[in-house]
C-alpha positions as CSV (number, residue, x, y, z in Angstrom):
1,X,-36.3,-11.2,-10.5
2,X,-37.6,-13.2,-7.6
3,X,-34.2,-15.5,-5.2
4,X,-35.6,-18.7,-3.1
5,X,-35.1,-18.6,1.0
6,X,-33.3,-21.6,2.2
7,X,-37.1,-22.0,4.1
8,X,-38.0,-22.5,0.7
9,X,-41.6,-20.9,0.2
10,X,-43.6,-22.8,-2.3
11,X,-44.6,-19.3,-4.3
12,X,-41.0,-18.3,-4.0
13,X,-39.1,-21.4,-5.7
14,X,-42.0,-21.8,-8.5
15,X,-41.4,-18.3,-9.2
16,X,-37.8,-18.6,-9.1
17,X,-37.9,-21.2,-11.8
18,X,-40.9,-19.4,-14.0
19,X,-37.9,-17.0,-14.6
20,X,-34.9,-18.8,-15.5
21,X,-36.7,-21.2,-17.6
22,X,-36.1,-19.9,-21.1
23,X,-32.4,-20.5,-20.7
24,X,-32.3,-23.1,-18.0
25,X,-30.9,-25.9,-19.8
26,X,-28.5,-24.2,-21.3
27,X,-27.5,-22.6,-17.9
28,X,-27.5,-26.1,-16.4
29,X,-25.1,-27.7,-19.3
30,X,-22.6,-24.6,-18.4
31,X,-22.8,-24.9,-14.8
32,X,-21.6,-28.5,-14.7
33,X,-19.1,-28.3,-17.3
34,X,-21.7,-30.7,-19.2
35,X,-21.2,-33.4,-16.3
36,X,-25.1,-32.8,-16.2
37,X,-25.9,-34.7,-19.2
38,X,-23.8,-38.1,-17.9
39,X,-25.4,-37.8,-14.5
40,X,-28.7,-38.0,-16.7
41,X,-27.9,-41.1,-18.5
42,X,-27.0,-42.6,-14.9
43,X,-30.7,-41.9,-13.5
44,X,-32.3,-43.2,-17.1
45,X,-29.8,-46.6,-16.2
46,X,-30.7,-46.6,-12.6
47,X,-35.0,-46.1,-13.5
48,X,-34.3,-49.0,-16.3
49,X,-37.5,-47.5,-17.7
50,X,-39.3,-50.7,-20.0
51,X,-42.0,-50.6,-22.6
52,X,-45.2,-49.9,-21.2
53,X,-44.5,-49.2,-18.0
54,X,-45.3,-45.9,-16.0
55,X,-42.8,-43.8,-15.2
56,X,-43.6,-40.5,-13.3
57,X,-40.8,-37.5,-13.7
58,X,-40.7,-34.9,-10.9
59,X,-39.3,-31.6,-10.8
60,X,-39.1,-32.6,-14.7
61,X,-38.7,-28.4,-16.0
62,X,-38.9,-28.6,-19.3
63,X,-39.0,-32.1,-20.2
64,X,-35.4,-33.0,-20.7
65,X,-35.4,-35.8,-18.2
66,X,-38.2,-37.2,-19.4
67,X,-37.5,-37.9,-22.5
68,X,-35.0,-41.4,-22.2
69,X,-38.0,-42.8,-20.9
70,X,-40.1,-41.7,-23.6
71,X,-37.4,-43.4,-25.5
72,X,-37.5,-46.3,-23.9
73,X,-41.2,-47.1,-24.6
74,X,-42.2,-46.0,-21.2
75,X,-45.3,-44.0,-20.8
76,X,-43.6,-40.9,-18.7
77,X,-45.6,-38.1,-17.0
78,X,-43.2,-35.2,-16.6
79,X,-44.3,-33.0,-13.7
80,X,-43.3,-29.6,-12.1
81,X,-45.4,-26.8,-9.8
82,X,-43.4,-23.8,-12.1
83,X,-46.0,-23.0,-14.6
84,X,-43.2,-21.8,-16.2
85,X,-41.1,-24.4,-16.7
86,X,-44.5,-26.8,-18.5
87,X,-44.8,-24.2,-21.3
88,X,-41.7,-24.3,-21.9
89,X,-41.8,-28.1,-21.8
90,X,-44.6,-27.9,-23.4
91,X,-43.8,-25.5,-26.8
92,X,-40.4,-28.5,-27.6
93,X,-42.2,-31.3,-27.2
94,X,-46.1,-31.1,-27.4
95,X,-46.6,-34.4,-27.5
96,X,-45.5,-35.0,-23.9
97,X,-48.4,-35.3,-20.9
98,X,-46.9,-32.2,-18.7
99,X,-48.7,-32.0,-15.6
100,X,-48.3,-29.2,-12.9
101,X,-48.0,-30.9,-9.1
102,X,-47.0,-30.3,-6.1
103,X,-44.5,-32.9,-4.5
104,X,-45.7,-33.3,-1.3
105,X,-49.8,-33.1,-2.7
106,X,-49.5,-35.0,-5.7
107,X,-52.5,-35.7,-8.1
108,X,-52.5,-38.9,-8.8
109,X,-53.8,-41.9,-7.5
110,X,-52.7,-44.6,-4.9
111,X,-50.2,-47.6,-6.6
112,X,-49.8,-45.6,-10.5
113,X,-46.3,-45.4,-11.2
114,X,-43.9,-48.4,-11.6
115,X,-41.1,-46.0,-11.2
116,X,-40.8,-42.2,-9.8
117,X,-37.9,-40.3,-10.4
118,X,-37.0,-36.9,-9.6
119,X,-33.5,-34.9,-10.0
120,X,-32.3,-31.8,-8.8
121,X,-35.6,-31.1,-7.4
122,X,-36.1,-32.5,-4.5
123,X,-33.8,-30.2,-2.9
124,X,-35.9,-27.5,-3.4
125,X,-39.2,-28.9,-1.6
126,X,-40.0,-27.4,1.2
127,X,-41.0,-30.5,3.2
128,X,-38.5,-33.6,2.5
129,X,-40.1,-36.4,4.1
130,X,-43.8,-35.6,3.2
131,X,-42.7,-35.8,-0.5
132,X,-41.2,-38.7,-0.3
133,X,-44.0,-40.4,1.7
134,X,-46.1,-38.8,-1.5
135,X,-43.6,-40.4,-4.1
136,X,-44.1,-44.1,-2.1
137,X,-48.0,-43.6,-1.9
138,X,-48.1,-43.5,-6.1
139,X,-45.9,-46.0,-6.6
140,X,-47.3,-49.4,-7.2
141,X,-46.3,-52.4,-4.7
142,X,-42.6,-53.4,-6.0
143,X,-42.1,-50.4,-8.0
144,X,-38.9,-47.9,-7.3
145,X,-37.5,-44.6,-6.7
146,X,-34.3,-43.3,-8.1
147,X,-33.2,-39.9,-6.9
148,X,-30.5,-38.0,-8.7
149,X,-29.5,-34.6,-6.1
150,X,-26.4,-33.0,-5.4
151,X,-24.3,-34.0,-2.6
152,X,-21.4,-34.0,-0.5
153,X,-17.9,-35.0,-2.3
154,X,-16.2,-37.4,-0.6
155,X,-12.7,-36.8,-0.9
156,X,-11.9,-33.9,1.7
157,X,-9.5,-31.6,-0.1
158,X,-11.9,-31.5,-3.5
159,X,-14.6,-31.1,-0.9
160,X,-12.9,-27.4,0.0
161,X,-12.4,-26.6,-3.5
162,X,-16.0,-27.9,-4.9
163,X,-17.5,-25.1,-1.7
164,X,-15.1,-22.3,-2.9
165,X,-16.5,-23.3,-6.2
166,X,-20.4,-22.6,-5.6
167,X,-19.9,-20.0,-3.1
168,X,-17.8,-17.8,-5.0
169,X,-17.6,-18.7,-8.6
170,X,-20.6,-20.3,-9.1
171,X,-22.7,-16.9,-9.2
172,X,-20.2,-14.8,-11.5
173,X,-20.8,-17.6,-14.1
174,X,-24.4,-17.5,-13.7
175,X,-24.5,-13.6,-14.5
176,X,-23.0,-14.4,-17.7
177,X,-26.2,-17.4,-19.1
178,X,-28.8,-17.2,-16.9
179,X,-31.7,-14.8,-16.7
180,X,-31.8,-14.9,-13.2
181,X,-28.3,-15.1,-11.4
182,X,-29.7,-14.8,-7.9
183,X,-31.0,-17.8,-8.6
184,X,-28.1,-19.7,-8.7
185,X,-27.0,-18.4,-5.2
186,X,-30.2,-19.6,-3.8
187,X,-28.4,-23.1,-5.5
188,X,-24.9,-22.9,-4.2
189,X,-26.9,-22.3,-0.6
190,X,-29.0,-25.0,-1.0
191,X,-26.6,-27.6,-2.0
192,X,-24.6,-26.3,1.4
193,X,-27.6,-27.1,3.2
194,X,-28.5,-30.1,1.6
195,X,-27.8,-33.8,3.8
196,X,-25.2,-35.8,3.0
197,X,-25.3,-39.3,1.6
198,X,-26.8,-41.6,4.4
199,X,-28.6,-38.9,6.0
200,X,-30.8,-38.6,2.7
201,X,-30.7,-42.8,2.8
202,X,-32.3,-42.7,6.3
203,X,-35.1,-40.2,5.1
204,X,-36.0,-42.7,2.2
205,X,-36.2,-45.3,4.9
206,X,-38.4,-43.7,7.1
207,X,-40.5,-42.6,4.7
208,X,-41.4,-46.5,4.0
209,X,-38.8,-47.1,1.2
210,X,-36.9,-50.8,1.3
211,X,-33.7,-51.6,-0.2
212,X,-32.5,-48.3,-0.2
213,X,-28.9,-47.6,-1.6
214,X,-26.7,-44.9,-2.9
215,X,-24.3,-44.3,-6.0
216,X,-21.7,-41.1,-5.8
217,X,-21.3,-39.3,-9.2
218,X,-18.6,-37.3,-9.7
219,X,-16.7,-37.9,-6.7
220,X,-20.1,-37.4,-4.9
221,X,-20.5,-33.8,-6.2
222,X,-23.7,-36.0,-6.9
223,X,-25.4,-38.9,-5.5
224,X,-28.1,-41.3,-7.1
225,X,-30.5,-43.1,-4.5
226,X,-32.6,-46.2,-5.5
227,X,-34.7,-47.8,-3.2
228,X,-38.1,-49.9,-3.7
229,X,-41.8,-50.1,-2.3
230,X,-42.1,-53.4,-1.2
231,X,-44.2,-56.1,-2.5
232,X,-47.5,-56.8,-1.4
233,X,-47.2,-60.3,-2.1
234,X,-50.0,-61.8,1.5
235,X,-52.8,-59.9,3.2
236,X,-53.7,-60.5,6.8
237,X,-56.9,-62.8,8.0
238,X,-59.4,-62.1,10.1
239,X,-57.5,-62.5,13.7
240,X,-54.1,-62.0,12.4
241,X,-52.5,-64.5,10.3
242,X,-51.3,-64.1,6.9
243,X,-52.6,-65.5,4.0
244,X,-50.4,-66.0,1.1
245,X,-50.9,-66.7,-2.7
246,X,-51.7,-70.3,-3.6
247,X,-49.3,-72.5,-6.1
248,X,-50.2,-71.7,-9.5
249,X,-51.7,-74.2,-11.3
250,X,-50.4,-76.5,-14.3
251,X,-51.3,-76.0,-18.5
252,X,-51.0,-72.5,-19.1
253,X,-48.8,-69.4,-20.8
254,X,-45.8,-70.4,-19.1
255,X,-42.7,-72.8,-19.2
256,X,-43.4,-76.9,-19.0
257,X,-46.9,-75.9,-18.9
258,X,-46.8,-73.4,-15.9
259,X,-49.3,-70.8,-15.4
260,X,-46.5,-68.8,-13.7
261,X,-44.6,-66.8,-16.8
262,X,-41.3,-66.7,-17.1
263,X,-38.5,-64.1,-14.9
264,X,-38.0,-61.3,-17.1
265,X,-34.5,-61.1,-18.7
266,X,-31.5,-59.7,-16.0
267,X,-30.6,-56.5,-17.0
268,X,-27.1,-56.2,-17.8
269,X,-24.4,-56.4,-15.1
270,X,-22.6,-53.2,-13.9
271,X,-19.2,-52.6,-12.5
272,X,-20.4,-49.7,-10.3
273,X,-21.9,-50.5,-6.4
274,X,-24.4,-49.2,-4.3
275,X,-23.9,-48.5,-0.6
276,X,-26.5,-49.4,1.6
277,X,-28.1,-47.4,4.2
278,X,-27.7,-49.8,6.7
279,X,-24.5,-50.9,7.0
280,X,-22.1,-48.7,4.7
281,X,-21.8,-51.6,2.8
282,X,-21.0,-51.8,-1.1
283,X,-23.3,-54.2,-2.9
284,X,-23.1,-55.0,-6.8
285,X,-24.5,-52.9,-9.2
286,X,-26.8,-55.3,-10.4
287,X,-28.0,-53.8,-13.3
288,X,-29.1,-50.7,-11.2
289,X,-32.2,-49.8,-9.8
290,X,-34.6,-52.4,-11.2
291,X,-36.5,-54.3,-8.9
292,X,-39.4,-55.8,-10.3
C-alpha cells in the first residue's frame, strides 16, 4: 500500500488514490459523518452550473462530483491523474467524458470552461499556484472557479478538538473502511499543513483570479472559494489606448428592438455571505458563485 509525503510526489499521490478507490466514497461518507455530501450540494450552488455550459471537474475520482452538473444540463468533463480512480468512474457511469490530467499541465485549450471546479483535491497538488494559474488559463474570459478544500475552523476550542480528531482518531476509523488507512494519515497531515482561509484567497489572487471570496462550512472544518476571470470586454490600439465595443445597434433579437439580449434571470438570493480577500469583509451571498 503506497502513503503520500507532505512534498507530495506526483507518482506517490496518484498511486495513493489508485488504491483506495474501490471503497473511496464510501470511506469519504464515513469520515465526515456524511457532512460530505452537504458540502457537495454547496459547490454544485456555488458553480450554478446552466444548460449547455462547460464545466470542468478536477480531482473529480470517480465522478461523484460531477454528476449535479451533469444534472444540471451542463456538459461536465470530470478529470483526475489516478488512473485508478477514471475506471472506477468510468465502470458507474460510462457515459461520462473521464479524462486523466494533470493540474498544473492541463490538456485542454486556452478560454474552454465557463466554470472549473475542483474539491478536496487541490490540496494534494504538488505545486499550488501553477495549478491555479492552469485552472485561470482554461477558463473563458468572465468564467469562475469555486474551490471546495478543507480548512481551518474558526472557533478556537472546536479548532483543538477537530486536530485531536484527524491526528488521532481519524486513522483508527480509517483501518476499519478503507483499503488503504495510511492514506488517510497522509489526509489528517495534509489538512494540518494546508493554509488557512485568506492565505488560500491571496493565492487565487495572485494567480490572476478577480472577485475572489470565501464561504466557511462546517464551522470552517471546510471552506468554499469563488472567484472569476475577468472579462475581456476592450483590446489595446496600436500606441496604447483602449478600444472598447461600439453601441449595439437597433431592430434585432432583443427587448424594444435591441440587438443587445436580455440579462439572464438573477439566481436566487442566499442568506449565506462571502468574505472577501481584501478587506475581511462579508458581502451577500448573491446567489453564489455566478458571475456571468
Amino acid at each position: 500500500m503506497t502513503r503520500a509525503s507532505l512534498d507530495k510526489q506526483p507518482h506517490e499521490v496518484a498511486s495513493m488514490f489508485d488504491d483506495v478507490a474501490e471503497r473511496y466514497d464510501l470511506t469519504n461518507d464515513v469520515l465526515s459523518l456524511g457532512q460530505d455530501r452537504r458540502w457537495r450540494k454547496e459547490v454544485a450552488k456555488a458553480v450554478d452550473a446552466r444548460p449547455a455550459q462547460k464545466v470542468l471537474d478536477l480531482a473529480a475520482g470517480t465522478g461523484t462530483s460531477s454528476m449535479p452538473f451533469a444534472r444540471a444540463g451542463a456538459y461536465v468533463v470530470p478529470c483526475d491523474f489516478s488512473q485508478g480512480m477514471l475506471r472506477v468512474g468510468k465502470r458507474n457511469n460510462a457515459w461520462l467524458p473521464y479524462t486523466a490530467g494533470d493540474a498544473t499541465r492541463l490538456p485542454f485549450k486556452d478560454d474552454v470552461f465557463d466554470a472549473v471546479t475542483i474539491s478536496f483535491g487541490l490540496r494534494n497538488v504538488q505545486d499550488t499556484d501553477a495549478a491555479l494559474r492552469e485552472m485561470h488559463r482554461v477558463t473563458r474570459p468572465g468564467g469562475r472557479i469555486v474551490i471546495c478544500e478543507f480548512s481551518h475552523p474558526t472557533w478556537a476550542p472546536f479548532r483543538t478538538v477537530y486536530t485531536e480528531y484527524l491526528m488521532r482518531a481519524l486513522p483508527p476509523v480509517a483501518r476499519s473502511v478503507s483499503s488503504n488507512p495510511d492514506a488517510y494519515v497522509y489526509l489528517a497531515e495534509s489538512i494540518r499543513d494546508w493554509p488557512d482561509q485568506p492565505a488560500l484567497a491571496g493565492r487565487l489572487r495572485d494567480a490572476g483570479w478577480s472577485k475572489v471570496a470565501w464561504r466557511n462550512l462546517t464551522g470552517g472544518v471546510v471552506a468554499l472559494h469563488r472567484g472569476s476571470r475577468r472579462a475581456e470586454n476592450h483590446r489595446v490600439r496600436p500606441g496604447g489606448l483602449l478600444q472598447f465595443p461600439r453601441e449595439p445597434a437597433r431592430g434585432g433579437f432583443g427587448p424594444r428592438g435591441s440587438r443587445t439580449p436580455p440579462p439572464p434571470s438573477p439566481s436566487p438570493k442566499s442568506n449565506h455571505t462571502w468574505t472577501t480577500e481584501s478587506r475581511g469583509t462579508s458581502v451577500p451571498g448573491c446567489g453564489y458563485c455566478r458571475t456571468t
